[in-house]
C-alpha angles and dihedrals in degrees: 000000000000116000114257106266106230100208098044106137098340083116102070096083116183099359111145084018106073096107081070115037100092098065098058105037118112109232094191092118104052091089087064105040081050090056093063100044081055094063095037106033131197149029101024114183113223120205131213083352089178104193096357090261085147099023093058091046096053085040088062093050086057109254131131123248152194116200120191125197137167102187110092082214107050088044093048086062094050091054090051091050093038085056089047099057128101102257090248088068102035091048089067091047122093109189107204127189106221154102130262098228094056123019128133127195147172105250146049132238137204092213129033111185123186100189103205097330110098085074082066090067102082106177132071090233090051090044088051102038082054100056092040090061096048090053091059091051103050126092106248091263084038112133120225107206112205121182110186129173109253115250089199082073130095103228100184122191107289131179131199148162129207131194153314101250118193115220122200104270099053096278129130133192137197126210112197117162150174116233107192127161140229110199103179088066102034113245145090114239111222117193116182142182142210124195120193121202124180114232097275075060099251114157107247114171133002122197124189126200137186125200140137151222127221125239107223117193125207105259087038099057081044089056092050088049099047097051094039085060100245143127142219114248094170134351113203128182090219137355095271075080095241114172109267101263122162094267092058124129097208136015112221122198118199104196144188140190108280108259 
């Protein structure tokens, strides 16, 4: 018998889950996200962009974007809010079919963001091919930003619920969920569940997914940075920009081409 492949299908993320993805996702990144699309203006390329929770804020500020997404439901969600936005935010918005770890378009940007998704990319191959592909598309003082979990953590076995959340025609769903790693391969295992009740509170469908994020230690992000050609600007622990401790969240890379 094979041995159980790990990383088999851990990969896929929100898929079958983008109606509510929205009500649970955490925006407190987008200030920062907006500050450097301040400094390096548009058009920012936005990768695996899911809904457009990043995209649509930046949109509003005024800056042009390209979102790429691979996920039909996720992108479903970006088109409906792309048709519901006054003309002056949709116009700056370019919605793209495709896949991080292999795309290839017609223009250059002076800022590539990836919000929590790189941690999707499990494997080494998928990480480099990634980062290989955002260096082609950025002008040559462009900026990369790359936010990993941190593998120097100890990510123990957690449990939570959130909502419920209302949604417009009555429904509400609940998210509750088991975080467990797996530190021989490198990765925390995230199963989730969404719970769906009509408004008598009758539940009415109930979805289950499995993915997973990668646990990226130190010496391994630096590994990933050097061959793709690339070099740290800036490494912060969150996006106040503090200063990565080891009692950091998140480890942020700010890159460059490499001179």
């Amino acid at each position: 018998m094979p041995a159980e492949n790990p990383f088999e299908n851990l990969e896929a993320g929100y898929e079958g889950v983008g109606e509510f993805y929205d009500l649970f996702a955490d925006n407190s990144d987008i200030p920062f996200f907006l500050e450097f699309a301040r400094k390096m203006g548009s058009p920012v390329l936005d990768l695996a962009a899911g809904t457009g929770r990043v995209t649509f804020a930046l949109a509003q500020e005024g800056f042009e974007v390209v979102a790429l997404e691979h996920s039909p439901s996720m992108m479903a969600e970006a088109r409906k809010k792309l048709e519901s936005s006054p003309k002056e935010v949709s116009s700056r918005i370019t919605l793209v079919e495709g896949s991080m770890k292999e795309f290839s378009l017609d223009q250059k940007f002076p800022l590539v963001i990836v919000p929590n998704s790189f941690v999707h990319l499990l494997t080494t191959q998928n990480q480099l091919s990634t980062i290989r592909c955002v260096k082609e598309h950025l002008t040559d003082d462009g900026l990369f930003i790359l936010d990993l979990y941190p593998g120097e953590h100890q990510y123990e076995r957690a449990t939570f619920e959130d909502g419920p959340a209302n949604l417009p025609d009555g429904r509400t769903v609940t998210r509750s969920g088991v975080i467990q790693s797996d530190y021989p391969n490198r990765l925390m295992r995230v199963e989730l569940t969404y719970k769906v009740r009509d408004p008598n509170g009758q539940v009415i469908n109930e979805i289950d997914i499995v993915s997973g994020a990668a646990l990226i230690f130190k010496h391994e992000a630096e590994y990933l940075i050097r061959v793709s050609a690339m070099q740290i600007e800036h490494e912060f622990g969150d996006f106040e920009k503090n200063p990565y401790n080891s009692d950091s969240g998140r480890r942020i890379f700010i890159l460059r081409k490499r001179a």
